[in-house]
C-alpha positions as CSV (number, residue, x, y, z in Angstrom):
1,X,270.4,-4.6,-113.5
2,X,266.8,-4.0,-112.4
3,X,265.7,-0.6,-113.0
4,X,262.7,1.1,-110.4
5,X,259.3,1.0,-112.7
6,X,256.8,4.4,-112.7
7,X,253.6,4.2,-114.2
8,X,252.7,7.8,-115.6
9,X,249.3,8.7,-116.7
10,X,248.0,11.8,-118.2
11,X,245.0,13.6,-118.4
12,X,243.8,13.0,-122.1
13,X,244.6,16.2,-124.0
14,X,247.8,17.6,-125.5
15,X,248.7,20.1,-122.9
16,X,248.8,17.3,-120.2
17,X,250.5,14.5,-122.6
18,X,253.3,16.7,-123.3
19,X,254.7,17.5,-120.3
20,X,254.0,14.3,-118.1
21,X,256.0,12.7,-121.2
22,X,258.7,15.4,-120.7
23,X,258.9,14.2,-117.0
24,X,259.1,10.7,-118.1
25,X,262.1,10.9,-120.4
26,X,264.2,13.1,-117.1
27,X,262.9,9.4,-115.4
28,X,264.4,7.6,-117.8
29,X,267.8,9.5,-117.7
30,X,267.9,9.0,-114.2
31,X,267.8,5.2,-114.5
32,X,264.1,4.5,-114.1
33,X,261.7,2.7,-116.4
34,X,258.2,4.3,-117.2
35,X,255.0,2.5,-118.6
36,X,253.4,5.7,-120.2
37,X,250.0,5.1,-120.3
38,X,247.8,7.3,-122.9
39,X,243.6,6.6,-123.6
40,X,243.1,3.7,-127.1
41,X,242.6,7.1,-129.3
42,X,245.3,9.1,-128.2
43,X,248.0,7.0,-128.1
44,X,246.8,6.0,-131.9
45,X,247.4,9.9,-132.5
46,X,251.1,9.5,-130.5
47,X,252.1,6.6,-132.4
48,X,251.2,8.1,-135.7
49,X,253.3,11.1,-135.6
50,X,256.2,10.0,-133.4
51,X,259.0,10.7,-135.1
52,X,262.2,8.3,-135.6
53,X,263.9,9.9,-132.8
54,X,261.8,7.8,-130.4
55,X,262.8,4.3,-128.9
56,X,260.5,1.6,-126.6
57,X,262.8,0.9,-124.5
58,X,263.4,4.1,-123.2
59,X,259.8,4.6,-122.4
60,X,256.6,2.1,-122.8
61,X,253.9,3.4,-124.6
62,X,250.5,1.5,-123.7
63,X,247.0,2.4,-123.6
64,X,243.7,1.9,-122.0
65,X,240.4,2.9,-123.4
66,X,238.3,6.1,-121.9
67,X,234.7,4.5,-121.9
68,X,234.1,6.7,-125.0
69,X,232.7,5.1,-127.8
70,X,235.1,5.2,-131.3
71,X,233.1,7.8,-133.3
72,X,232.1,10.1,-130.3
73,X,234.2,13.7,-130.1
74,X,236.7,13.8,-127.8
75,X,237.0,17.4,-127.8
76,X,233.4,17.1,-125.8
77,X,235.1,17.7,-122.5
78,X,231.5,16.9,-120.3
79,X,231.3,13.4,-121.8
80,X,235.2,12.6,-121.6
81,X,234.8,13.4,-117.8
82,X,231.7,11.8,-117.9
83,X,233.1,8.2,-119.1
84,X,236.6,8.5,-117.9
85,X,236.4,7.8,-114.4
86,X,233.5,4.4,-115.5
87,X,236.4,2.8,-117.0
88,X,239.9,3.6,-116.8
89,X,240.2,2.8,-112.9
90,X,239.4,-0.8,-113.4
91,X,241.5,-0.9,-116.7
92,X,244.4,0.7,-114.5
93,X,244.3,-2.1,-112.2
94,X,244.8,-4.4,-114.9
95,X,247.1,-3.2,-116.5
96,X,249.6,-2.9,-113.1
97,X,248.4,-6.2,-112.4
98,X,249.4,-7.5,-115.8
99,X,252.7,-5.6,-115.9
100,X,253.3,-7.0,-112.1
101,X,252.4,-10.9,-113.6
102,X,255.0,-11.0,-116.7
103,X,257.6,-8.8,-115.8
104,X,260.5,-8.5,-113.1
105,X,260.5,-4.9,-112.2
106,X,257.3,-4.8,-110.7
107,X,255.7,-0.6,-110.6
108,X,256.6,1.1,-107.9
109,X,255.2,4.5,-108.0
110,X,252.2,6.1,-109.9
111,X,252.3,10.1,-111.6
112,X,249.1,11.3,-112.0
113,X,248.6,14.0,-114.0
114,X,246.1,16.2,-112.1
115,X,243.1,15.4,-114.4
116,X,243.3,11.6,-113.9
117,X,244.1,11.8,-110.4
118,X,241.3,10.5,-108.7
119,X,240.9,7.0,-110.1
120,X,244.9,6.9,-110.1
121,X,244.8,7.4,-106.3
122,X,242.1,5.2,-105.5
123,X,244.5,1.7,-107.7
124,X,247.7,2.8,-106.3
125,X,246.5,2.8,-102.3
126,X,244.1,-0.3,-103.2
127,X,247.8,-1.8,-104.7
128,X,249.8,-0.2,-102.1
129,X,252.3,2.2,-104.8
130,X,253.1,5.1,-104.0
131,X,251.4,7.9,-105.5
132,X,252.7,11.3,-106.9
133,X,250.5,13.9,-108.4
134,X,251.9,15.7,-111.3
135,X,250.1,19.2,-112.1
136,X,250.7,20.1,-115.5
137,X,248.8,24.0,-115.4
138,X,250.6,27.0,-113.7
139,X,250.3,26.7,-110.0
140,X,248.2,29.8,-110.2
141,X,245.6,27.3,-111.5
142,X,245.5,25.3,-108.5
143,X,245.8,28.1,-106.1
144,X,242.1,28.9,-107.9
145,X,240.6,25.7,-107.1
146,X,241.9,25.6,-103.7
147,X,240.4,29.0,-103.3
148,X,236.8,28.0,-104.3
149,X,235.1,27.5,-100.9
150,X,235.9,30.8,-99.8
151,X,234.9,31.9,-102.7
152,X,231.2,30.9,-102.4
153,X,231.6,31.9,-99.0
154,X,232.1,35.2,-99.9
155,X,229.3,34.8,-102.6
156,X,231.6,35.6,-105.7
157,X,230.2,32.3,-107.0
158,X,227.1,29.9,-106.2
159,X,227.7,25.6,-105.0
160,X,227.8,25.2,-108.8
161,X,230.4,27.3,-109.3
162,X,228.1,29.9,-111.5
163,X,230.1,33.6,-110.6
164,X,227.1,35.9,-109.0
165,X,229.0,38.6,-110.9
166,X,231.4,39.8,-112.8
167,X,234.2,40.8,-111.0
168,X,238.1,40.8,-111.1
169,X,239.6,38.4,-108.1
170,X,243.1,38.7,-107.0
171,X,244.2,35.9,-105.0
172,X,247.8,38.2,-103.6
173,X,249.5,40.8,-104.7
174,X,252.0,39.9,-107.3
175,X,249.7,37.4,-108.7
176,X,247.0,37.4,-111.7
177,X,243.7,39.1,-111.8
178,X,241.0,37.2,-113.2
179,X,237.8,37.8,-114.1
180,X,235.1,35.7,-112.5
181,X,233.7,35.0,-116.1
182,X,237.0,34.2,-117.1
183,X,237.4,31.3,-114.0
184,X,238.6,27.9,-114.8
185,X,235.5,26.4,-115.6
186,X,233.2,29.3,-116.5
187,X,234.6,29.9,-119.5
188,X,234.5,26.9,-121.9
189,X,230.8,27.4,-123.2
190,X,228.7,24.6,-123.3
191,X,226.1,26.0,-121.2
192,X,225.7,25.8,-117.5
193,X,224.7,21.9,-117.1
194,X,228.7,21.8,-118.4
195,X,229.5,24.0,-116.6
196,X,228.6,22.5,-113.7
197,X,230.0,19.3,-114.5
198,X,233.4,20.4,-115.3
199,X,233.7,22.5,-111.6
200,X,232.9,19.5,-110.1
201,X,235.0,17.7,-111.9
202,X,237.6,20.5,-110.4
203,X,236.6,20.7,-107.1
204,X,237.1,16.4,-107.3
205,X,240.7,17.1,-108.4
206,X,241.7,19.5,-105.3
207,X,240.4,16.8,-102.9
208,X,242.3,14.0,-104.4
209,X,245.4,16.3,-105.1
210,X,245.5,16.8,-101.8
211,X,245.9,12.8,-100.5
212,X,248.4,12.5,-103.0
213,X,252.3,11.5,-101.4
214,X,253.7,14.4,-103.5
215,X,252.4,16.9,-105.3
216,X,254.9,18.7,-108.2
217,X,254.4,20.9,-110.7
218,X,255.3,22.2,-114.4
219,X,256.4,25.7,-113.3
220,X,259.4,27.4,-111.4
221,X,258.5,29.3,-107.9
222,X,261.0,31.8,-109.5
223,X,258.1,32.9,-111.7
224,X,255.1,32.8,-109.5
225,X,256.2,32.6,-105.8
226,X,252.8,34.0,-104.3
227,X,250.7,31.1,-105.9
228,X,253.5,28.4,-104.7
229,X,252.5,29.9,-101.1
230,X,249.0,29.5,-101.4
231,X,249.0,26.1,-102.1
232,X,250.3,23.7,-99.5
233,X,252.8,21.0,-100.4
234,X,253.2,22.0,-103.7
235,X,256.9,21.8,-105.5
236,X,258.2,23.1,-108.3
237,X,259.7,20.9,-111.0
238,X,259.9,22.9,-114.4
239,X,259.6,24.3,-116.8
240,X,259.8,20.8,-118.1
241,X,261.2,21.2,-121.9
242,X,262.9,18.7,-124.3
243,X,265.5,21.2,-124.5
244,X,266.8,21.1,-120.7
245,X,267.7,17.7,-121.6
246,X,269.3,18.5,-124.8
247,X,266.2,16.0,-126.4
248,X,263.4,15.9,-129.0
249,X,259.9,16.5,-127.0
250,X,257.2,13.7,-128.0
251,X,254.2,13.4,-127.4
252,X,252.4,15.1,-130.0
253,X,249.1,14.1,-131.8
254,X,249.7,15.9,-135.2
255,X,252.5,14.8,-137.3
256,X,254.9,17.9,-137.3
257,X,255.7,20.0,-140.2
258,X,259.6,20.1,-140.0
259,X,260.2,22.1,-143.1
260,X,259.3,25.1,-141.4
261,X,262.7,25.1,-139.9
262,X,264.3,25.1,-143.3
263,X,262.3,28.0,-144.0
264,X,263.3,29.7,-140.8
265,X,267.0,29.4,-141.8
266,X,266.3,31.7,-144.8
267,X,264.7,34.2,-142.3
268,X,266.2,37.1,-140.9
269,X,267.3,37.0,-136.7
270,X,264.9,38.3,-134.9
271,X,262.3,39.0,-137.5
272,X,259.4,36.2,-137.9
273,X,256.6,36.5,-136.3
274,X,255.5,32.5,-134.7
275,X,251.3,32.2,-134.7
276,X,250.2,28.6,-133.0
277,X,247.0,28.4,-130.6
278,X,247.4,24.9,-129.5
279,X,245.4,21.7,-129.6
280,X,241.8,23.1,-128.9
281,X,241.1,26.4,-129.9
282,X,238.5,27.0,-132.6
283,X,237.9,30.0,-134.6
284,X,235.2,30.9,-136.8
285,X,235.6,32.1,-140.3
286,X,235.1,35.7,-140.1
287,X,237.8,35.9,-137.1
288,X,239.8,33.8,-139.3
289,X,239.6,35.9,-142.2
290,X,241.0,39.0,-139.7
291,X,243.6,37.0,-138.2
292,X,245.4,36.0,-141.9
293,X,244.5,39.6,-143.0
294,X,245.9,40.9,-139.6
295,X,249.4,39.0,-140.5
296,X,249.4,40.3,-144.0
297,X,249.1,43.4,-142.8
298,X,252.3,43.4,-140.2
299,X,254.0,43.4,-143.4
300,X,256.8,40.6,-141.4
301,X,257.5,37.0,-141.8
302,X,254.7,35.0,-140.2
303,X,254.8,31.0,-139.6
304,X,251.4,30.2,-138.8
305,X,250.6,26.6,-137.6
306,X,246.5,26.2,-139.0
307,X,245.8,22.7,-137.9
308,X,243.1,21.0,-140.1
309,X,240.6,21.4,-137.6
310,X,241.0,25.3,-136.3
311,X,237.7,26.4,-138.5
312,X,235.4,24.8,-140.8
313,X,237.8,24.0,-143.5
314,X,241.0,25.8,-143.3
315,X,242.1,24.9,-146.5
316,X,239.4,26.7,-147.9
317,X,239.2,29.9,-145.0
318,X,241.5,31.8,-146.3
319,X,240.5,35.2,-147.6
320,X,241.0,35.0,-151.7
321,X,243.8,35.7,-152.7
322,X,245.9,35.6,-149.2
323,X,248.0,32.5,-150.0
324,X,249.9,34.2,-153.2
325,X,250.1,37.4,-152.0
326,X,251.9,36.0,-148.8
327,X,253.8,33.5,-150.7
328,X,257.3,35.3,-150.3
329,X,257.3,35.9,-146.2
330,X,254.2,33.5,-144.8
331,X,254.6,29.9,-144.2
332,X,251.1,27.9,-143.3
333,X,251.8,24.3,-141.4
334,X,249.1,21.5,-140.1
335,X,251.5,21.5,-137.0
336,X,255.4,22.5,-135.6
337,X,258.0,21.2,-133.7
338,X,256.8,24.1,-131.7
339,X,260.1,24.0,-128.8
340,X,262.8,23.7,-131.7
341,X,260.6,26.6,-133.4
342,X,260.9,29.0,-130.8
343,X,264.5,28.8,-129.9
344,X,265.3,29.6,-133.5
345,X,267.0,32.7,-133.6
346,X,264.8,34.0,-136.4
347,X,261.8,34.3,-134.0
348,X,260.8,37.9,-133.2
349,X,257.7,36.9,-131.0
350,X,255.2,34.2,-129.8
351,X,251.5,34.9,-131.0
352,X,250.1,32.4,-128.5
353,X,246.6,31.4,-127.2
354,X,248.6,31.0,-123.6
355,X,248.4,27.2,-122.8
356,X,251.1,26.6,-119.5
357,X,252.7,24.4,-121.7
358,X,253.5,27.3,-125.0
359,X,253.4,29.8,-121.8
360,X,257.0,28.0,-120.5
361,X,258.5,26.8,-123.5
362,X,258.3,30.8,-125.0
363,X,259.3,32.0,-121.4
364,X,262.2,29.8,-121.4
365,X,263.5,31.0,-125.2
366,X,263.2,34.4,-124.2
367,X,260.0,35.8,-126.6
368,X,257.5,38.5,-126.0
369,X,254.0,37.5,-126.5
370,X,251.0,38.7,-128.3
371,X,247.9,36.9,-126.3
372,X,244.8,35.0,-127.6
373,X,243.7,32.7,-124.9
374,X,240.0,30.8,-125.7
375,X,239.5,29.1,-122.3
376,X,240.6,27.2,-119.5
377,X,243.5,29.1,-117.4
378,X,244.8,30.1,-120.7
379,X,243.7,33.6,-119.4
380,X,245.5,33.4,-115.6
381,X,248.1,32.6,-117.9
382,X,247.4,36.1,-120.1
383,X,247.3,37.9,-117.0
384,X,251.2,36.4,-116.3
385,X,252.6,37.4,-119.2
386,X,250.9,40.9,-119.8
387,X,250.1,42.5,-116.4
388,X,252.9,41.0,-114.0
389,X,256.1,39.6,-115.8
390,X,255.5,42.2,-118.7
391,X,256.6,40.6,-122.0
392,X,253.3,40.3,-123.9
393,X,250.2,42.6,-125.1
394,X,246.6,41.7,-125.2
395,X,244.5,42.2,-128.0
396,X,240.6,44.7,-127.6
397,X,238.2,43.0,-129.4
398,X,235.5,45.0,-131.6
399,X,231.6,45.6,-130.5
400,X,231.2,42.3,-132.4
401,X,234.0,41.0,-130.3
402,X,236.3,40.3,-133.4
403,X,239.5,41.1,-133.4
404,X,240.3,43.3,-136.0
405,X,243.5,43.2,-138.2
406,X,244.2,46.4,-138.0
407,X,244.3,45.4,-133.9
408,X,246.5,42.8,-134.8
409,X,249.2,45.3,-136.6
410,X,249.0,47.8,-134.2
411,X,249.6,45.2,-131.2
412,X,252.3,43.4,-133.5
413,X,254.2,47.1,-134.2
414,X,254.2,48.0,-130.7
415,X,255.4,44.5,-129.1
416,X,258.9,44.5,-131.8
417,X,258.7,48.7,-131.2
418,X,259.4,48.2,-127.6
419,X,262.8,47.0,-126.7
420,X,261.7,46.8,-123.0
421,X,259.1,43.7,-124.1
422,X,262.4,41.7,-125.4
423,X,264.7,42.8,-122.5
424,X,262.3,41.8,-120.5
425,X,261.9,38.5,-121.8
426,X,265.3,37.4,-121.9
427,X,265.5,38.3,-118.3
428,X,263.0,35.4,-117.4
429,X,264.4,33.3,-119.8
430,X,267.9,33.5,-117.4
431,X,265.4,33.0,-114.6
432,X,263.8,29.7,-116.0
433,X,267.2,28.2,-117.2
434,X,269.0,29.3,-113.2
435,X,266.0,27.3,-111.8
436,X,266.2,23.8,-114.2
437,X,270.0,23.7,-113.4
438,X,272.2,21.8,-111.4
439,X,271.3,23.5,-108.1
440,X,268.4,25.4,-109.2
441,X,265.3,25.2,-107.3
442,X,263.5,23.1,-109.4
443,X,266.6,20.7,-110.1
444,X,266.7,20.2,-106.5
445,X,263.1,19.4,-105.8
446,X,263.6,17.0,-108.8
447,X,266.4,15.3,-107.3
448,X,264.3,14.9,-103.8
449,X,261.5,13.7,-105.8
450,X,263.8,10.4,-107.4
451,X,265.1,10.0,-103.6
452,X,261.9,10.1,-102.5
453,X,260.8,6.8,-105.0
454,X,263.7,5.3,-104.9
455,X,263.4,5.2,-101.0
């Protein structure tokens, strides 16, 4: 029996692979077959960490290249963006061309993550497919961008995007404040000239987000409904989690560190304290030094995911001695299988640098938050958790703007201390689970979504 074929492509950075590859596998249980489509160097990173749990024939992994030359840093956003869009539209084509030539189920519907959206649009209406958009960030995010002529209007930022001043900007009432030196863009160093680059790149994304067939997205209206009002024709399809589908996730680019969850069996309920901040963020070594003295000093269980690349040799970071004093109640990984992690009943709280992705998947378990967000909308995602769902504290940096362990105990005791943080917690964890079900919100939008291709 011929099966309907989706071509999914994501932006090329963990936080988008994840969940676009989540979408796919709820695809694939719904009887269609998806060509997932990563950049040459990620999808080596996929493929070399998959775990067995993974079949082809479920999902097609494929790549194309970025226009990035082998040895170049991938983490350099400006030049990603920069060589993305030379390439990987006329690679696209070929590839739907190719997969059209040899095989029967021809594609019939391209999802776009938001950050490759452009190009994606422009080969699906040249091939005549339909196109979806898939936004992978809280709709908060978008309702940003969205806001940005207004906002030079108003002369909270210049045509570059540069804010004019600091300032916190509330878009509505129940929604986050941000600081204008916090926005989207304005906050991942690299100077202005990146800067610049990167809000164009943005403002690029609203336009052609907006031309898209559908437009869905990796969040529940349940949790932000005044951003999901701000932004026309968006619909809510998440949170998107392995576990709604009783699966492993994929997707990852580390190989995961699964002894961990041995170690949490040994572990009291409630009681360990989880510390993972993602794909990008970097920390020096002094802040480094505070953070693993910090988690000493909580005197709790800590698992601590230090990927190789988090400071200049992490291996060697750690303050002398820290490794054998914490030997009895810390456990140091390269990298988690963060979702099965945080539903462990051992967990006490998520010490998170507040992607959307780590933002759902501890929402959904129930877990307060301690907050370190480095860029991006990591901190309209901060402003969620501490200021209008409650179940999360953010840190106050020093005059040298460290943060200080003794910061990090004080903001550790108070967030176990205060019943209210878990209570709260648990109550949007029934909130994201009633939205994901059979008749939920977002299941229903889901389900319009397959008619929708299928039609």
């Amino acid at each position: 029996m011929s099966r309907q074929h989706i071509l999914a492509i994501p932006f090329p950075a963990q936080g988008h692979v994840i969940p676009l590859l989540e979408l796919s596998q709820c695809l694939v249980k719904h009887g269609f077959r998806v060509t997932f489509v990563n950049t040459d160097h990620n999808h080596n990173r996929v493929i070399n960490a998959l775990q067995e749990s993974y079949t082809e024939d479920e999902i097609h992994l494929v790549s194309i290249p970025d226009g990035m030359e082998p040895s170049e840093d991938r983490n350099d956003m400006a030049r990603l963006i920069e060589a993305m869009p030379k390439v990987m539209p006329g690679e696209l084509e070929k590839l739907i061309e190719e997969i059209d030539r040899v095989e029967e189920e021809k594609i019939v519907c391209v999802i776009a993550d938001a950050g490759t959206i452009g190009f994606a649009n422009r080969v699906a209406e040249k091939m005549k497919i339909k196109k979806a958009a898939f936004w992978s960030l809280a709709a908060a995010s978008l309702a940003l961008l969205y806001n940005v002529p207004k906002m030079i209007d108003e002369g909270i930022i210049d045509s570059d995007g540069t804010p004019i001043k600091k300032q916190m900007i509330q878009l509505a009432q129940s929604m986050p404040e941000i600081d204008s030196t916090n926005f989207l863009w304005a906050n991942m160093g690299g100077g202005l000239a990146f800067q610049k680059k990167i809000f164009h790149y943005l403002e690029n994304i609203t336009e052609a987000v907006k031309v898209a067939d559908w437009l869905i997205c990796n969040s529940t209206s349940d949790f932000e409904p005044e951003a999901f009002t701000l932004v026309p024709n968006i619909l809510p399809i998440g949170p998107l989690l392995a576990s709604n589908r009783q699966g492993n996730s994929g997707g990852y680019f580390w190989q995961e560190d699964s002894t961990c969850l041995k170690w949490l069996d040994q572990q009291q309920p409630n009681s360990v304290i989880y510390v993972a901040f993602g794909s990008f963020t970097v920390i020096d070594k002094i802040q480094f030094q505070e953070l693993a003295l910090g988690l000493e000093l909580t005197n709790r269980p800590f698992l601590w995911v230090v990927r190789p690349d988090i400071t200049d040799d992490a291996n060697e970071a750690y303050p002398e001695g820290f490794q054998d004093r914490v030997a009895n109640r810390g456990k140091m990984v390269g990298w988690a299988p963060q979702q099965k992690v945080l539903s462990h009943p051992s967990i006490a709280f998520f010490f998170s640098h507040c992607g959307w992705n780590s933002t759902m998947e501890g929402a959904s378990n129930g877990l307060p938050f301690l907050c370190w967000p480095y860029f991006g909308d990591q901190f309209i995602n901060e402003s969620y958790i501490c200021d209008i769902w409650k179940v999360g504290l953010k840190f106050n940096r020093d005059e040298s703007g460290i943060i200080t362990r003794e910061e990090i105990k004080t903001k550790a005791d108070q967030v176990v201390g205060d019943e209210d943080f878990k209570a709260r917690a648990l109550e949007l964890k029934e909130t994201a689970l009633k939205s994901v079900k059979d008749g939920g919100l977002s299941d229903k939008t889901f389900k319009k979504f397959i008619e929708w291709i299928r039609s």
